[in-house]
ROLUM-81854 format. One record per residue (C-alpha): residue in one letter; residue number from 1; y, x, z. Coordinates in Angstrom, 1 decimal, padded with zeros to 4 digits. Example, Ala and Ser with C-alpha at 12.3 -4.5 7.8 and 13.67 -1.06 7.14 Angstrom:
{pt A 1 {-004.5 012.3 007.8}}
{pt S 2 {-001.1 013.7 007.1}}
//
This chain:
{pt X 1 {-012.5 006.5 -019.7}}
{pt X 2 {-009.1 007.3 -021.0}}
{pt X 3 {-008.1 004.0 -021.5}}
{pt X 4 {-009.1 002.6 -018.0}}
{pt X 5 {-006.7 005.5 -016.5}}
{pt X 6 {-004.1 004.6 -018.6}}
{pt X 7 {-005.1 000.8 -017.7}}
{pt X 8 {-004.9 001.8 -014.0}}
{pt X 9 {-002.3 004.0 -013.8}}
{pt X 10 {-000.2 000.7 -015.6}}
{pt X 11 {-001.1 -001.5 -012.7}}
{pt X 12 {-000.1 000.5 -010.3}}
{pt X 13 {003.0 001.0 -011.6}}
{pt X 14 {003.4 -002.9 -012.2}}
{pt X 15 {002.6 -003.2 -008.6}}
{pt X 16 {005.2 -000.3 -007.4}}
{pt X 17 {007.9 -001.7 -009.5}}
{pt X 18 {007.3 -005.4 -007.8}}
{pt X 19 {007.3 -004.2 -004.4}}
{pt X 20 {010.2 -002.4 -004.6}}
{pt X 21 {011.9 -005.2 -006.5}}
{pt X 22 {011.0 -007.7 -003.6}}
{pt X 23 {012.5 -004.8 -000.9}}
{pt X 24 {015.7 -004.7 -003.0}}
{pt X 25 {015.7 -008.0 -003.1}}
{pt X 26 {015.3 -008.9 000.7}}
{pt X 27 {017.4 -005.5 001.5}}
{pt X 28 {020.8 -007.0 -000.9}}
{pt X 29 {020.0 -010.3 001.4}}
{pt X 30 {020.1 -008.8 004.7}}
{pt X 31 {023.2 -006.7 003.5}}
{pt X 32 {024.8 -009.7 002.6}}
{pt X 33 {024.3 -011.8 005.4}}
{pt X 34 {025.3 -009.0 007.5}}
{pt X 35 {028.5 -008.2 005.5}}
{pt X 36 {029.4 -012.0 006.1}}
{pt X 37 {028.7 -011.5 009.8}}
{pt X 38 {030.9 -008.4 010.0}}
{pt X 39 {033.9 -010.2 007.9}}
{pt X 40 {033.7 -013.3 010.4}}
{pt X 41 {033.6 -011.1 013.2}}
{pt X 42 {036.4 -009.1 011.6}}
{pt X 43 {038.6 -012.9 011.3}}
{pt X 44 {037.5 -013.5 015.1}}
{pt X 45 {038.5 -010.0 016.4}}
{pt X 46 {042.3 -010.4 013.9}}
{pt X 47 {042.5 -014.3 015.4}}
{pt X 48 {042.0 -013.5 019.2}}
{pt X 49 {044.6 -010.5 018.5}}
{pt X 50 {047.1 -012.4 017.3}}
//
């Protein structure tokens, strides 16, 4: 009985720790992508000024 918990209580926490590695995964990629947006915007905004 014990040892099924313990089994169970193992997966989930395999299965927690991969779904939150996969959203902090896709969440750094979004971020990125949307960091290089804002710089390019940034470089379009600084070249139309000047």
């Amino acid at each position: 009985m014990i040892a099924t918990l313990i089994a169970v209580l193992t997966i989930i926490i395999v299965v927690v720790n991969g779904i939150i590695g996969i959203a902090g995964l896709f969440f750094a990629l979004k971020s990125t992508k949307n960091h290089k947006t804002m710089a390019f915007k940034k470089k379009l905004l600084s070249v139309t000024d000047n």
